[in-house]
Residue frames as a rotation matrix with the C-alpha (Angstrom) as fourth column:
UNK 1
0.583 0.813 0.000 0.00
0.813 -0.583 0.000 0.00
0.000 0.000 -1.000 0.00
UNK 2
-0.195 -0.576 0.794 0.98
0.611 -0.704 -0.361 3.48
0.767 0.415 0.489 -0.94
UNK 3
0.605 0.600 -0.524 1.12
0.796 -0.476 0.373 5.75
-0.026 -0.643 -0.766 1.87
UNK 4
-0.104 -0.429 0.897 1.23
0.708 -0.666 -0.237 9.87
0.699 0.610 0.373 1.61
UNK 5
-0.037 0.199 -0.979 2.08
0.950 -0.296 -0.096 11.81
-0.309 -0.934 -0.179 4.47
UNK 6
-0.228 -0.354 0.907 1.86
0.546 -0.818 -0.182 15.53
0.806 0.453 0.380 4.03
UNK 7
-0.917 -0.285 -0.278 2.13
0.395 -0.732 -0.555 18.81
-0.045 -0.619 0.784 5.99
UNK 8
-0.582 0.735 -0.347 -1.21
0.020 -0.414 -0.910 20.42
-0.813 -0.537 0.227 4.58
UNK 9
-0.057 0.421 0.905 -3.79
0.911 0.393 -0.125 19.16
-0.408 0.818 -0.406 2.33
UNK 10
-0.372 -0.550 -0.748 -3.17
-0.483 -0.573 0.662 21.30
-0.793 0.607 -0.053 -0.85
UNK 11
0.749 0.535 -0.390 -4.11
-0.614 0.341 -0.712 20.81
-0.248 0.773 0.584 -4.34
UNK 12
-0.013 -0.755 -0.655 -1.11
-0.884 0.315 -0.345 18.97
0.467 0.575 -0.672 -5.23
UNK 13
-0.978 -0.003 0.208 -2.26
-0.076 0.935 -0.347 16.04
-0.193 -0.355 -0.915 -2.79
UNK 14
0.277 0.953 0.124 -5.95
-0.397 0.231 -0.888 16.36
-0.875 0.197 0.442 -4.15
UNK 15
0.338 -0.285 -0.897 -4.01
-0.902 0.174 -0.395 15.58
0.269 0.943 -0.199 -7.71
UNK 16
-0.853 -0.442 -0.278 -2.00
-0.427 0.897 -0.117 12.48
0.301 0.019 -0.953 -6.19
UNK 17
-0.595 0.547 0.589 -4.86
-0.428 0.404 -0.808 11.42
-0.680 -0.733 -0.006 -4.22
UNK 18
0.445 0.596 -0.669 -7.12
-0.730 -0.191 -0.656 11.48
-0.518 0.780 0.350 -7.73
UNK 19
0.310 -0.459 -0.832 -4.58
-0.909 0.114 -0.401 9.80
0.279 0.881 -0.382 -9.67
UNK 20
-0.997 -0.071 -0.032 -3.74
-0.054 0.926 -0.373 6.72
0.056 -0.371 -0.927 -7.28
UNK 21
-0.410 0.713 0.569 -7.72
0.071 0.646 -0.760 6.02
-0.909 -0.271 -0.315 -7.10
UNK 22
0.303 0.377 -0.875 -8.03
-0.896 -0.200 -0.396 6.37
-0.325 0.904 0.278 -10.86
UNK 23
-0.354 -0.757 -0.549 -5.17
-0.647 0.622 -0.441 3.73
0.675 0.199 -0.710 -10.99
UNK 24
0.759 0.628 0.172 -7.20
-0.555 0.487 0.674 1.80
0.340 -0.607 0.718 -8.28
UNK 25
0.044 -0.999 -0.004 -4.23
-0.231 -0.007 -0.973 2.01
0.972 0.043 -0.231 -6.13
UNK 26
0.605 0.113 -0.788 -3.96
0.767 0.181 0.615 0.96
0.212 -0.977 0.022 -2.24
UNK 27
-0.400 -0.782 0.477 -3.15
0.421 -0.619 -0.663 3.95
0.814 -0.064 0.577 -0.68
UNK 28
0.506 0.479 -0.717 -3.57
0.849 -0.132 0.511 6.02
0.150 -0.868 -0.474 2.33
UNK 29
-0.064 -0.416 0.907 -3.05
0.087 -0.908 -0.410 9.87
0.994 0.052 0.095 3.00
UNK 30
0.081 -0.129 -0.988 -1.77
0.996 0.032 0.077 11.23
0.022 -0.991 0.131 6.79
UNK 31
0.486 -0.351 0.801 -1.39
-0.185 -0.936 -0.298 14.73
0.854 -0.003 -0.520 7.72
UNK 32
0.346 -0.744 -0.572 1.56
0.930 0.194 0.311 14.95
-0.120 -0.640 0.759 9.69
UNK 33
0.905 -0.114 -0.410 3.32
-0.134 -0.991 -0.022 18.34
-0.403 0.075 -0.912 10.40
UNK 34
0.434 -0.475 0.766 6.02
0.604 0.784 0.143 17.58
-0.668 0.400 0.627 8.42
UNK 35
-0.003 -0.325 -0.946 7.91
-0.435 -0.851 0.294 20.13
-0.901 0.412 -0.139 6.28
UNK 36
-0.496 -0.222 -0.840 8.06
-0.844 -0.107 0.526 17.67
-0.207 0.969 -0.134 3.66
UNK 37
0.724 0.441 0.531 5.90
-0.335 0.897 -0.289 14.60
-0.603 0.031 0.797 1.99
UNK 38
-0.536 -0.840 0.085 6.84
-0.831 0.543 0.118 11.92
-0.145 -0.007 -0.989 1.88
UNK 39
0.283 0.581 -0.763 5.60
-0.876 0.481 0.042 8.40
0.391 0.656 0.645 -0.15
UNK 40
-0.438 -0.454 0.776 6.07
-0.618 0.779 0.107 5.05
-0.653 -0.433 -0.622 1.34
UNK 41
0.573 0.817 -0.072 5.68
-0.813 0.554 -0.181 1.92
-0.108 0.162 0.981 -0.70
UNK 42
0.877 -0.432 -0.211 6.47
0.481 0.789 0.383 -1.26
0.001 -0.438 0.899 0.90
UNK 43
0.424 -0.663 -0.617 10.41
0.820 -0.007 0.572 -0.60
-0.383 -0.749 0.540 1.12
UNK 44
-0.280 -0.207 0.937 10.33
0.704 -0.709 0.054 2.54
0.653 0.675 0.344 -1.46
UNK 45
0.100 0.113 -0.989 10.85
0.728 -0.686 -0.005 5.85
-0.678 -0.719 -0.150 0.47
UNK 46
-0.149 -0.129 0.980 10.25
0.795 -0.605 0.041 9.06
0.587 0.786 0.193 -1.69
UNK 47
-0.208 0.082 -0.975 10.26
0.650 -0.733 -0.201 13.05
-0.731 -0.675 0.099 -0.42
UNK 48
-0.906 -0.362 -0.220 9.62
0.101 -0.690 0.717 15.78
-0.411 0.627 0.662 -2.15
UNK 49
0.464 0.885 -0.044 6.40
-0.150 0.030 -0.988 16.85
-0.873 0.465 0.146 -4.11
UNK 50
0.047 -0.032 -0.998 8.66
-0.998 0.050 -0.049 16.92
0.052 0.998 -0.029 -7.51
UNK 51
-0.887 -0.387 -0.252 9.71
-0.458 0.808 0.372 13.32
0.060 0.445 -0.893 -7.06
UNK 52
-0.721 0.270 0.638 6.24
-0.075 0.885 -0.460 12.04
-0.688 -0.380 -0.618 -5.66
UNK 53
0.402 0.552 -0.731 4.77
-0.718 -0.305 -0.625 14.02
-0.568 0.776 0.274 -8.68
UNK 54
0.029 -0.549 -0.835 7.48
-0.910 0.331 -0.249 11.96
0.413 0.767 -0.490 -11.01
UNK 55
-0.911 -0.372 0.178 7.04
-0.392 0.916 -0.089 8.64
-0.130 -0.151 -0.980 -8.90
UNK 56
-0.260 0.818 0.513 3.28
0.066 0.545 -0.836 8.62
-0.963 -0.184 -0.196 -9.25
UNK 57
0.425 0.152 -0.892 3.34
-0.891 -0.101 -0.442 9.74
-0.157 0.983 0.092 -13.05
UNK 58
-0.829 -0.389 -0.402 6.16
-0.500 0.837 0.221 6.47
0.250 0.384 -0.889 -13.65
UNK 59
-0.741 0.434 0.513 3.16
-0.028 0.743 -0.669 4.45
-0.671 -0.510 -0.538 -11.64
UNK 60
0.266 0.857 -0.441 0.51
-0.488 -0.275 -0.829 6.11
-0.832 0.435 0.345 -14.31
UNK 61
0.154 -0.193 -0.969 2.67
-0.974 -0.192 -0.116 4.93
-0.164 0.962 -0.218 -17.07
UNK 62
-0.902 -0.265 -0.341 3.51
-0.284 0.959 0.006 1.48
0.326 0.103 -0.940 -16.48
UNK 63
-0.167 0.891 0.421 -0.22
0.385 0.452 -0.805 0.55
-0.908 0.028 -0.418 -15.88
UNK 64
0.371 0.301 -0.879 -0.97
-0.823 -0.332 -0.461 2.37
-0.430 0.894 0.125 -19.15
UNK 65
-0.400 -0.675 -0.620 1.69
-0.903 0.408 0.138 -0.35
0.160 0.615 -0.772 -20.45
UNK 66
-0.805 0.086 0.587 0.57
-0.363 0.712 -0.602 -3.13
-0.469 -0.697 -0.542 -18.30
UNK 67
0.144 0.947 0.288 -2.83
0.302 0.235 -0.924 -2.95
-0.942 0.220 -0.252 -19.65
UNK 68
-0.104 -0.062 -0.993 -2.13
-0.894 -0.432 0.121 -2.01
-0.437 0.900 -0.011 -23.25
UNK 69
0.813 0.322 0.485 -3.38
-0.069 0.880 -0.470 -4.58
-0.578 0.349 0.738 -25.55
UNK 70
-0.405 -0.661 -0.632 0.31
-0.833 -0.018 0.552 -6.32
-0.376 0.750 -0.544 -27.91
UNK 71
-0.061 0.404 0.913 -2.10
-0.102 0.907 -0.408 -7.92
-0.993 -0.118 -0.014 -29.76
UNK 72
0.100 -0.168 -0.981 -0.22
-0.895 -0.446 -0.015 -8.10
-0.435 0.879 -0.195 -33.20
C-alpha cells in the first residue's frame, strides 16, 4: 500500500490522491506536520512533491503499459 504523508492538504495532494484512485491504487493519505511529503511503498521511500509528482506519473505509465493490448 501506498502511503502519503503531508504537511497540509493542498491541491497537489488532491491531484496524487485522484490519480492513485483512478489507478485503483492501495493507498492512504496522513497529515503529519512535516515540512516535507513523503511516499512510502512497501520498502520505497520518496520526499519531495517533484519526485512524488514523477514517482506517481512512472506508476501512471507502467499501468498504461501493463494494460495495453500487444495484440499483433
Amino acid at each position: 500500500m501506498i502511503t502519503i504523508t503531508y504537511p497540509t492538504y493542498n491541491s497537489q495532494v488532491q491531484l496524487w490522491k485522484s490519480t492513485l484512485e483512478e489507478l485503483v491504487m492501495s493507498h492512504q493519505f496522513v497529515e503529519n506536520t512535516n515540512e516535507t511529503p513523503q511516499l512510502t511503498n512497501n520498502k520505497e521511500h520518496i520526499e519531495g512533491y517533484e519526485n512524488i509528482e514523477k514517482y506517481i506519473a512512472e506508476l501512471t505509465e507502467f499501468q498504461k503499459v501493463w494494460f495495453s493490448c500487444a495484440c499483433n
